[in-house]
KOLTOR-13476 format. One record per atom (N, C-alpha, C, CB): x, y, z; residue in one letter; residue number from 1. Coordinates in steps of 0.05 Angstrom, whole numbers, plus 32768, in hexadecimal, padded with zeros to 4 digits. Last residue first. Glycine has a CB too. Example, Ala and Ser with C-alpha at 12.3 -4.5 7.8 and 13.67 -1.06 7.14 Angstrom:
2
{u->8101	v->7FD3	w->808E	rest->s	nr->2}
{u->8111	v->7FEB	w->808F	rest->s	nr->2}
{u->8102	v->8001	w->809D	rest->s	nr->2}
{u->811A	v->7FF4	w->8072	rest->s	nr->2}
{u->8108	v->7F8E	w->809C	rest->a	nr->1}
{u->80F6	v->7FA6	w->809C	rest->a	nr->1}
{u->8108	v->7FBE	w->809C	rest->a	nr->1}
{u->80E2	v->7FA7	w->80B5	rest->a	nr->1}
end
This chain:
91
{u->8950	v->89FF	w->898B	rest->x	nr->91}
{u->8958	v->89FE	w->896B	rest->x	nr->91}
{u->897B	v->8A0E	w->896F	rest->x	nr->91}
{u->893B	v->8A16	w->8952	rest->x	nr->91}
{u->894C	v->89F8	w->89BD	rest->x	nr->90}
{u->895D	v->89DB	w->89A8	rest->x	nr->90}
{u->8962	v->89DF	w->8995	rest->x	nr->90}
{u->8953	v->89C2	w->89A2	rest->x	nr->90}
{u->8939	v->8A1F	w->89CD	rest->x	nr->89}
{u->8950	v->8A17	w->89D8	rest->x	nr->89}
{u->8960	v->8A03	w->89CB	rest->x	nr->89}
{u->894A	v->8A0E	w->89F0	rest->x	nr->89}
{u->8906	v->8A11	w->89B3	rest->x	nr->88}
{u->8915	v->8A2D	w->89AE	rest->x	nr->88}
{u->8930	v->8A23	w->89B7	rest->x	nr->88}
{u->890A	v->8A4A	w->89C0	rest->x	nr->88}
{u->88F3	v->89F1	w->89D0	rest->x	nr->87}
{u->88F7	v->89EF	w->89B5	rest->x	nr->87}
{u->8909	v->8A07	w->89B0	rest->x	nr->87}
{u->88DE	v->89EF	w->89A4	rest->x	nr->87}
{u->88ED	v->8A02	w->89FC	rest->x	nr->86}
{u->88FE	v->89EC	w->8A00	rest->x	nr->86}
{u->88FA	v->89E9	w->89DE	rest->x	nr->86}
{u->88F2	v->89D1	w->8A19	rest->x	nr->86}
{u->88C1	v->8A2C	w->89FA	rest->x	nr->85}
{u->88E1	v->8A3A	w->8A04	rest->x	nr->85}
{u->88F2	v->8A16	w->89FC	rest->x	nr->85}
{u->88E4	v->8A4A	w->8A35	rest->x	nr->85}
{u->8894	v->8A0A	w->89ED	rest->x	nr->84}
{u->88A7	v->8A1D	w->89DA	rest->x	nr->84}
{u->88C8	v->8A2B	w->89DC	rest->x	nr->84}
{u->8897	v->8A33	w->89D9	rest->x	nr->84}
{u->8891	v->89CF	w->89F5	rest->x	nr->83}
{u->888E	v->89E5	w->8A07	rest->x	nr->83}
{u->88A5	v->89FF	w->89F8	rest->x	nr->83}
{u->8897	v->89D8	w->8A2A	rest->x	nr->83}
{u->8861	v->89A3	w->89D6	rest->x	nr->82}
{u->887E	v->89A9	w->89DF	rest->x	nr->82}
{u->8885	v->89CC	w->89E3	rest->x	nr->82}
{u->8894	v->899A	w->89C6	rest->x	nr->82}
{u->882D	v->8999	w->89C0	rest->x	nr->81}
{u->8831	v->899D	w->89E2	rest->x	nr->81}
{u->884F	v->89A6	w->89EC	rest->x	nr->81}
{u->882A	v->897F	w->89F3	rest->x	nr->81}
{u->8839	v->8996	w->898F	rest->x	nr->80}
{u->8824	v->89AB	w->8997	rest->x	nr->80}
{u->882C	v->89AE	w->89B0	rest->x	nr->80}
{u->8805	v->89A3	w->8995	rest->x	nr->80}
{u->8854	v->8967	w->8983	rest->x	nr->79}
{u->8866	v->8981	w->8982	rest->x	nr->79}
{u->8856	v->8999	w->8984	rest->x	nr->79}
{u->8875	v->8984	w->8967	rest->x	nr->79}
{u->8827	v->8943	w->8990	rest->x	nr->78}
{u->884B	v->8948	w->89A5	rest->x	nr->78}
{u->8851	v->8964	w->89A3	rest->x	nr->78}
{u->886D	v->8937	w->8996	rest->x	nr->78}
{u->8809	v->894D	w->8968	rest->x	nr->77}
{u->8806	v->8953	w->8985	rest->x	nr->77}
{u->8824	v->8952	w->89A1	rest->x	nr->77}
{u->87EE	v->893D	w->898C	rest->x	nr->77}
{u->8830	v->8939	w->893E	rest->x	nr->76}
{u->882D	v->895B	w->8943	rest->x	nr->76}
{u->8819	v->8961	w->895E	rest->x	nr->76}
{u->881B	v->896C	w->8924	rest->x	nr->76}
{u->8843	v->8905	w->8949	rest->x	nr->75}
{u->884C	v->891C	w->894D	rest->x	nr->75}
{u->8846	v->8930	w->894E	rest->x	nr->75}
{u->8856	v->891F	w->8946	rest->x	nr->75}
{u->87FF	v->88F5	w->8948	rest->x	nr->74}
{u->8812	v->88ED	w->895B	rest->x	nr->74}
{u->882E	v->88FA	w->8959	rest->x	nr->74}
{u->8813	v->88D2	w->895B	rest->x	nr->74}
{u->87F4	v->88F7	w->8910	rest->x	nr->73}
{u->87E3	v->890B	w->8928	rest->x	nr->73}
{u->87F9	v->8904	w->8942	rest->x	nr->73}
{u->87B9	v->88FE	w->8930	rest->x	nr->73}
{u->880C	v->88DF	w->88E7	rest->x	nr->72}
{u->8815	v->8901	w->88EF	rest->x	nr->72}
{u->8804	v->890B	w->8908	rest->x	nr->72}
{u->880C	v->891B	w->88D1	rest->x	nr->72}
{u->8801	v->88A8	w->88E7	rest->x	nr->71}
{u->8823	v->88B2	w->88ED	rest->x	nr->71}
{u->8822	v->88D4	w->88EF	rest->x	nr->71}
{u->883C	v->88A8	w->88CE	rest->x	nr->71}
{u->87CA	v->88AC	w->88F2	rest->x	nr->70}
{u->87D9	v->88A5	w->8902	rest->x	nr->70}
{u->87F0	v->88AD	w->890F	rest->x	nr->70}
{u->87DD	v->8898	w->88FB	rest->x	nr->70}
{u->87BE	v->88BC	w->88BA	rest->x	nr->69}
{u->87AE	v->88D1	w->88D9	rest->x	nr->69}
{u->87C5	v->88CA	w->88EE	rest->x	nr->69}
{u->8786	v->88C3	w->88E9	rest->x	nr->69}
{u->87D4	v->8896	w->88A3	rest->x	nr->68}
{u->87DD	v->88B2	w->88A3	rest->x	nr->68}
{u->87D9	v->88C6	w->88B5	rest->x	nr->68}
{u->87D6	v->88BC	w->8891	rest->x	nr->68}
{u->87B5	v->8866	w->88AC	rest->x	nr->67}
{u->87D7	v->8871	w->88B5	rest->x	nr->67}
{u->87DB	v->8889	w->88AF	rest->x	nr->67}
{u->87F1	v->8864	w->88A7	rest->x	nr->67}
{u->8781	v->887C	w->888D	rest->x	nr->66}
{u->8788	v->8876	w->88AC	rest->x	nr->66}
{u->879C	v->8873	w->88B0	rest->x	nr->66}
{u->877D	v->8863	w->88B9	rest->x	nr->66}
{u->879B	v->887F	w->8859	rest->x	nr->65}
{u->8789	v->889A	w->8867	rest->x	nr->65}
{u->8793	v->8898	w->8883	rest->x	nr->65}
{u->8764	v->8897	w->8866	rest->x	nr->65}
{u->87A6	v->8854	w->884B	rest->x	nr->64}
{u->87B9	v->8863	w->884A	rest->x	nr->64}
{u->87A9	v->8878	w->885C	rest->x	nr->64}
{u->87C4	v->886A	w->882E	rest->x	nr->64}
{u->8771	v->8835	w->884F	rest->x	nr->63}
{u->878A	v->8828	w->8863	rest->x	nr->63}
{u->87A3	v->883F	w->8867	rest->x	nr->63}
{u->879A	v->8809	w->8852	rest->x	nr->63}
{u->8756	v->884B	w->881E	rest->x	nr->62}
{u->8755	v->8855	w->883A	rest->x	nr->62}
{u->8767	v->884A	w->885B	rest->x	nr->62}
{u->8737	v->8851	w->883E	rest->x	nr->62}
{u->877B	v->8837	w->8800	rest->x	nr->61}
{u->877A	v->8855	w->87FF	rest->x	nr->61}
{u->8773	v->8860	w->881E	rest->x	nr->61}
{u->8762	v->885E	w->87E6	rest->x	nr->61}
{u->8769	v->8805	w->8802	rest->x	nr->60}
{u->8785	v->880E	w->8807	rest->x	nr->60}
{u->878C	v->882E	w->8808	rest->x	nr->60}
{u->8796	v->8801	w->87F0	rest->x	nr->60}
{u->8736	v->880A	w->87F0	rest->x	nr->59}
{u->8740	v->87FA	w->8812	rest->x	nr->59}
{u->875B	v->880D	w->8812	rest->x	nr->59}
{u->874B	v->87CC	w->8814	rest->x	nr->59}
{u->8730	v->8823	w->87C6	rest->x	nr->58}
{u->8728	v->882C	w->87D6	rest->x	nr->58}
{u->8731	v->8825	w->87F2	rest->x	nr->58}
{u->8713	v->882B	w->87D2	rest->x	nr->58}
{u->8746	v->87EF	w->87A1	rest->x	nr->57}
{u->8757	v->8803	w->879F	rest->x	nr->57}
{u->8749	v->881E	w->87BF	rest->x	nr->57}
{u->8755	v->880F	w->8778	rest->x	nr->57}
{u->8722	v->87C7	w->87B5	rest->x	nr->56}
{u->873C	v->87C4	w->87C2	rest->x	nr->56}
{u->8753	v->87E4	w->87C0	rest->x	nr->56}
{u->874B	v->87A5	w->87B0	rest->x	nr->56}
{u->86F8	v->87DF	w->879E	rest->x	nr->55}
{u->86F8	v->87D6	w->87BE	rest->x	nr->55}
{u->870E	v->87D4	w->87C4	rest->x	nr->55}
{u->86ED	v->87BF	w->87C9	rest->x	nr->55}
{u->8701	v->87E0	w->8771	rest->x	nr->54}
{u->86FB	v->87F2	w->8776	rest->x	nr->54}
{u->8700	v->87EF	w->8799	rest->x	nr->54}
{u->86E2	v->87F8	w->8769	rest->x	nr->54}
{u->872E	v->87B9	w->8747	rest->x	nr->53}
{u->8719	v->87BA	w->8753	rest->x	nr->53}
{u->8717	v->87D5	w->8768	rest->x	nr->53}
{u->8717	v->879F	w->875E	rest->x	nr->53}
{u->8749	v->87BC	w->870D	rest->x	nr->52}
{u->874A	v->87D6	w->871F	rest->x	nr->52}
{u->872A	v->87D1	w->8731	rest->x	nr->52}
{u->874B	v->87F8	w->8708	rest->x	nr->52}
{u->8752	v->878C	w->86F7	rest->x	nr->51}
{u->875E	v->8795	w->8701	rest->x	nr->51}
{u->875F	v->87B1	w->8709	rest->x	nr->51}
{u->876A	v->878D	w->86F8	rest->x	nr->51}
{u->8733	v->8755	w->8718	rest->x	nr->50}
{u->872A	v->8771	w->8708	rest->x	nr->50}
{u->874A	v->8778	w->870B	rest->x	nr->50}
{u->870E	v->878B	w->8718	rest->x	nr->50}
{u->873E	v->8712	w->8710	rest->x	nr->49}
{u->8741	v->8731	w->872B	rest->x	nr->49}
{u->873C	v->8744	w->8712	rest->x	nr->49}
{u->876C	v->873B	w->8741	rest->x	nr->49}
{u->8744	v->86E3	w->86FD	rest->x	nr->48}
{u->872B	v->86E9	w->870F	rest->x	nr->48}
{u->8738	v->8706	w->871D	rest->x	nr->48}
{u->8722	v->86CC	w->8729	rest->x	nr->48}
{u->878E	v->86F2	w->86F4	rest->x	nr->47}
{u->8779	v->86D9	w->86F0	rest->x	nr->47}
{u->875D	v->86DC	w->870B	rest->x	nr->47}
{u->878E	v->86B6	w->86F4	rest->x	nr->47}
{u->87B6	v->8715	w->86DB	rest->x	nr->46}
{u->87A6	v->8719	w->86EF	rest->x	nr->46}
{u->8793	v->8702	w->86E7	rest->x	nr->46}
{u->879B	v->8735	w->86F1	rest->x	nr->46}
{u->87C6	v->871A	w->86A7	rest->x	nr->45}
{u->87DB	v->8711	w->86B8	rest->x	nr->45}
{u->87C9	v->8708	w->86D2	rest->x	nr->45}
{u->87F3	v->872A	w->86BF	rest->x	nr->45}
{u->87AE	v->8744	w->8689	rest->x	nr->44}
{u->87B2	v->8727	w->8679	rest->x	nr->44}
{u->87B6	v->8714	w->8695	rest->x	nr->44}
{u->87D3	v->8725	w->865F	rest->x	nr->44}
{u->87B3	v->876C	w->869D	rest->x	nr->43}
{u->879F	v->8769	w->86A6	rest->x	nr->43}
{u->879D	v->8745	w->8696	rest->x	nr->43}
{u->878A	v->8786	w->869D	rest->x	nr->43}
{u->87E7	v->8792	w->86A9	rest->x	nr->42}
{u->87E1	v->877B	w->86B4	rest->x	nr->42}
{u->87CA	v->875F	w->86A9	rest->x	nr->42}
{u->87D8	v->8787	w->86CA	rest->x	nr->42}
{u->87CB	v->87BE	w->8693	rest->x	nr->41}
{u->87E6	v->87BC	w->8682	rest->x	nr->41}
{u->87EB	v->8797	w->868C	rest->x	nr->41}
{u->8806	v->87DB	w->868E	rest->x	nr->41}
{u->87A5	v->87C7	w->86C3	rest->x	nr->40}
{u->87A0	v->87CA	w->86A6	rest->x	nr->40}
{u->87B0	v->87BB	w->8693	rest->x	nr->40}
{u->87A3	v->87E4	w->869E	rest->x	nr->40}
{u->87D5	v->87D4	w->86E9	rest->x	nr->39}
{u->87B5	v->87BB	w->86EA	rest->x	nr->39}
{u->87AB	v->87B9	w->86D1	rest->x	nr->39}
{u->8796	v->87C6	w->86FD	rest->x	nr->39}
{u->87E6	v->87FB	w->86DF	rest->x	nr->38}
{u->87F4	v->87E5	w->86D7	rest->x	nr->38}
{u->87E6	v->87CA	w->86E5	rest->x	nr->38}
{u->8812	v->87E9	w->86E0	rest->x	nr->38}
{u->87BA	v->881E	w->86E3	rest->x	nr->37}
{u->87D0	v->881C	w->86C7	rest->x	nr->37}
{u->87DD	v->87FC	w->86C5	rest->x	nr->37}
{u->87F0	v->8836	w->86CB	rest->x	nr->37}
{u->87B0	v->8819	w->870F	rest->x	nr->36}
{u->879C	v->8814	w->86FC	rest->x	nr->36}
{u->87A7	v->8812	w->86EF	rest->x	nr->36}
{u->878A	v->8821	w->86F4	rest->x	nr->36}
{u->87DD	v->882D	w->8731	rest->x	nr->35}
{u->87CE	v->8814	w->8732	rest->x	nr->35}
{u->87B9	v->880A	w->8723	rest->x	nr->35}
{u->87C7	v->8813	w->8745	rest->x	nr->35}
{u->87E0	v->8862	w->8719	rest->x	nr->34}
{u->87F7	v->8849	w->8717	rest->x	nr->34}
{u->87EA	v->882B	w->871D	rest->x	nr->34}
{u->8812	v->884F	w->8730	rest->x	nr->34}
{u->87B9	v->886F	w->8734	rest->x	nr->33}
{u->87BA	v->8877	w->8719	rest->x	nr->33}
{u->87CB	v->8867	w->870B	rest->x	nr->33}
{u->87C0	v->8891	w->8714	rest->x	nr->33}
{u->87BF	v->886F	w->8770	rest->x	nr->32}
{u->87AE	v->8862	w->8760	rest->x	nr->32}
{u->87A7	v->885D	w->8743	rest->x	nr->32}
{u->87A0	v->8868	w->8767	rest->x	nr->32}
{u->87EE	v->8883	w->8770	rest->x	nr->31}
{u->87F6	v->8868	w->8772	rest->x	nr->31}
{u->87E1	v->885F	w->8762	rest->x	nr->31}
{u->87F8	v->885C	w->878E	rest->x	nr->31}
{u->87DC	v->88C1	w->876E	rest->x	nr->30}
{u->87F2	v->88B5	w->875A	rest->x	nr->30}
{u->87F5	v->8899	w->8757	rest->x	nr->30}
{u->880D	v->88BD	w->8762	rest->x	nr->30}
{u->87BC	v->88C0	w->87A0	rest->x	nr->29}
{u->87AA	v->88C4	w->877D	rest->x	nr->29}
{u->87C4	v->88BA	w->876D	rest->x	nr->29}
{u->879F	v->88EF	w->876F	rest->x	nr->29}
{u->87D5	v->88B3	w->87C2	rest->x	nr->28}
{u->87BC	v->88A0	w->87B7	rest->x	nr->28}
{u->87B3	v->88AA	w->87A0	rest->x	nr->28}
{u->87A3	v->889E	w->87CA	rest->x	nr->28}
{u->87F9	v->88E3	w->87BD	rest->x	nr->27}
{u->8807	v->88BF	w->87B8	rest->x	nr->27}
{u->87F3	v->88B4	w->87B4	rest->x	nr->27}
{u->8816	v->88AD	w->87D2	rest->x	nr->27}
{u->87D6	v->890C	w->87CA	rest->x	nr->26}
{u->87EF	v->8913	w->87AF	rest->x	nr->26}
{u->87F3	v->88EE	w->87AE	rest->x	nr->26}
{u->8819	v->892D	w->87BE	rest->x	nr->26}
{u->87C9	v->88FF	w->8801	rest->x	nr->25}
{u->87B7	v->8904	w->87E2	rest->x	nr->25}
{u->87C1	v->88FE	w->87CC	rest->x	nr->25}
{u->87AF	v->891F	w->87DB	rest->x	nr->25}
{u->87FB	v->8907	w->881A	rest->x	nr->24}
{u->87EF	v->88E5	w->8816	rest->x	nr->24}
{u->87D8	v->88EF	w->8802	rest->x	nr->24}
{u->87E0	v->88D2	w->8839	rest->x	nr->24}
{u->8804	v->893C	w->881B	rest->x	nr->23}
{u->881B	v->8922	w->880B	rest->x	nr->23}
{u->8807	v->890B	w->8806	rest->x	nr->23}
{u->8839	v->8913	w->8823	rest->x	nr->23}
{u->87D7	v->894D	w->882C	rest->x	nr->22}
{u->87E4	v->8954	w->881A	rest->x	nr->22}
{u->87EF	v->893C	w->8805	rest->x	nr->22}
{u->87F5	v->8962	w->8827	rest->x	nr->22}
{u->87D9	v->893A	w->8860	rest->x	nr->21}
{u->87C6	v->892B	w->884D	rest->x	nr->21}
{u->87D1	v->8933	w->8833	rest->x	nr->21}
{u->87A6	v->8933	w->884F	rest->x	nr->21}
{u->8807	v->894E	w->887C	rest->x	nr->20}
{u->87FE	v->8938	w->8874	rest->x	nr->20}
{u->87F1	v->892E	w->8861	rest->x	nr->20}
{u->87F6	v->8933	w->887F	rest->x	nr->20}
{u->87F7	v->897F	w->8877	rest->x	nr->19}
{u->880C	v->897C	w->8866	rest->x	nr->19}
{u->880B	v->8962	w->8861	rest->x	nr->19}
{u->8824	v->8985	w->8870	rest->x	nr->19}
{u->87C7	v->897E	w->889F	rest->x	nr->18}
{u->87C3	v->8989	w->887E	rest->x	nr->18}
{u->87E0	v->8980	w->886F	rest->x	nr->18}
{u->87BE	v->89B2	w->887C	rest->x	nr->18}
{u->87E9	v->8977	w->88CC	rest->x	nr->17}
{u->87D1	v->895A	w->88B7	rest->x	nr->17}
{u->87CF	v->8970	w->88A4	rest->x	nr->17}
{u->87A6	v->8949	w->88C6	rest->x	nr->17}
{u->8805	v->89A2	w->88D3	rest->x	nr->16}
{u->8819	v->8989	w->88D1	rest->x	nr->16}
{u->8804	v->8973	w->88C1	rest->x	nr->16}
{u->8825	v->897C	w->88F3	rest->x	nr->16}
{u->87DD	v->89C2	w->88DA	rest->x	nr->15}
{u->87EF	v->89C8	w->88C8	rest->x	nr->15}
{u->87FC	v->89B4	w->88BF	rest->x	nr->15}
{u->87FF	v->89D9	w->88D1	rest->x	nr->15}
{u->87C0	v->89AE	w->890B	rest->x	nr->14}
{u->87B2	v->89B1	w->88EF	rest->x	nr->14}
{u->87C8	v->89AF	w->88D7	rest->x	nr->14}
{u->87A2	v->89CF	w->88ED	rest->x	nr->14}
{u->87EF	v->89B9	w->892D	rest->x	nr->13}
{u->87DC	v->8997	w->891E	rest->x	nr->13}
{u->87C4	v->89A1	w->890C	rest->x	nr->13}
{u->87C8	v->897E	w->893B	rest->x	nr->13}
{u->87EE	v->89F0	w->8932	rest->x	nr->12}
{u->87FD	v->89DE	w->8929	rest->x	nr->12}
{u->87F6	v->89BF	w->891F	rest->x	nr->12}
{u->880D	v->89DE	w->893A	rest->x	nr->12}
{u->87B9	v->89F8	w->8942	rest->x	nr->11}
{u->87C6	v->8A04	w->892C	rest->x	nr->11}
{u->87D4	v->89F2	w->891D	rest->x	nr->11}
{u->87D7	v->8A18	w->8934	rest->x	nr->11}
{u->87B8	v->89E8	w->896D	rest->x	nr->10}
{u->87A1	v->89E0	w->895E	rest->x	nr->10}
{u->87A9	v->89DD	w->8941	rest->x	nr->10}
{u->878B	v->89F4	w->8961	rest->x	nr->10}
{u->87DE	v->8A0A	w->898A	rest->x	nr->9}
{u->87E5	v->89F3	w->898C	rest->x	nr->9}
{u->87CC	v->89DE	w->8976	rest->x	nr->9}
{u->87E6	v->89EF	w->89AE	rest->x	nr->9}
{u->87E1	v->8A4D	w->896C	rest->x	nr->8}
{u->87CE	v->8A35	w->8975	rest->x	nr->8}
{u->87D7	v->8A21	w->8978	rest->x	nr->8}
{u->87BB	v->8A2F	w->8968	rest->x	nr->8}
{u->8823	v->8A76	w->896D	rest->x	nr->7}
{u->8808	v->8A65	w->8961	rest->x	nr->7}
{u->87FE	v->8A56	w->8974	rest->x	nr->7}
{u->880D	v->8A52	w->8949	rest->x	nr->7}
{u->8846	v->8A93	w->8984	rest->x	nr->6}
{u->8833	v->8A9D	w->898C	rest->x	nr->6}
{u->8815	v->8A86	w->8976	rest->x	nr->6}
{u->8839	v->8AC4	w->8987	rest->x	nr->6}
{u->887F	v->8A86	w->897E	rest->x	nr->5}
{u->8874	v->8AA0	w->8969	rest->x	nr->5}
{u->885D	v->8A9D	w->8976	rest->x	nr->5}
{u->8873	v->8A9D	w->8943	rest->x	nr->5}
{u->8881	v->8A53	w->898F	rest->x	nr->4}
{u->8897	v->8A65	w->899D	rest->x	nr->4}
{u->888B	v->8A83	w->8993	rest->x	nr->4}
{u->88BB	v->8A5E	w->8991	rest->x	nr->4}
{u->885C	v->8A38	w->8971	rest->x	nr->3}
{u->8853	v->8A34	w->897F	rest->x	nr->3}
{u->886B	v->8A51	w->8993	rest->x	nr->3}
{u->884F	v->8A13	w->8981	rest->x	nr->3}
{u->888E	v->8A36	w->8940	rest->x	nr->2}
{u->886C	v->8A42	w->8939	rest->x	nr->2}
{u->8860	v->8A46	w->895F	rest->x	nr->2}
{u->8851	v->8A1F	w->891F	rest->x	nr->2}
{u->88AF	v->8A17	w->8956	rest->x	nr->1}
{u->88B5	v->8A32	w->8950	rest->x	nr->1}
{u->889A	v->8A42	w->894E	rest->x	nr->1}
{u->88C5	v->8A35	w->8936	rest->x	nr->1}
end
């Protein structure tokens, strides 16, 4: 629709990764806060492991980063190149 109104195909994947990251910011800061907590609350249970080692909580954060580029750059370049009258027609 954005692209049928006269926007940037640039535009639009910007729009679609900013929402992205959005969400996925909002979940690595919430998980990671949960993951200390109950690493902490754990911490009897855990034998030789910190329980908020820094490397692993960073790995996984950045494992989330890179699927994310992933799962949103590959539709919103689809839905950059899709041809506005044929969107229009479907909505």
């Amino acid at each position: 629709m954005r692209l049928a109104l006269g926007a940037a195909p640039g535009s639009l994947v910007r729009l679609v990764m900013g929402d992205a990251f959005r969400l996925v910011l909002l979940g690595i800061v919430a998980g990671l806060v949960g993951a200390v907590a109950a690493g902490r609350a754990l911490a009897s249970q855990l034998y030789e492991v910190k329980p908020a080692d820094p490397a692993i909580l960073l790995g996984s954060a950045l494992v989330l980063g890179v699927l994310t580029v992933v799962a949103s750059l590959l539709p919103a370049r689809r839905a950059a190149r899709t041809d506005p009258m044929t969107a229009l027609r479907s909505e």
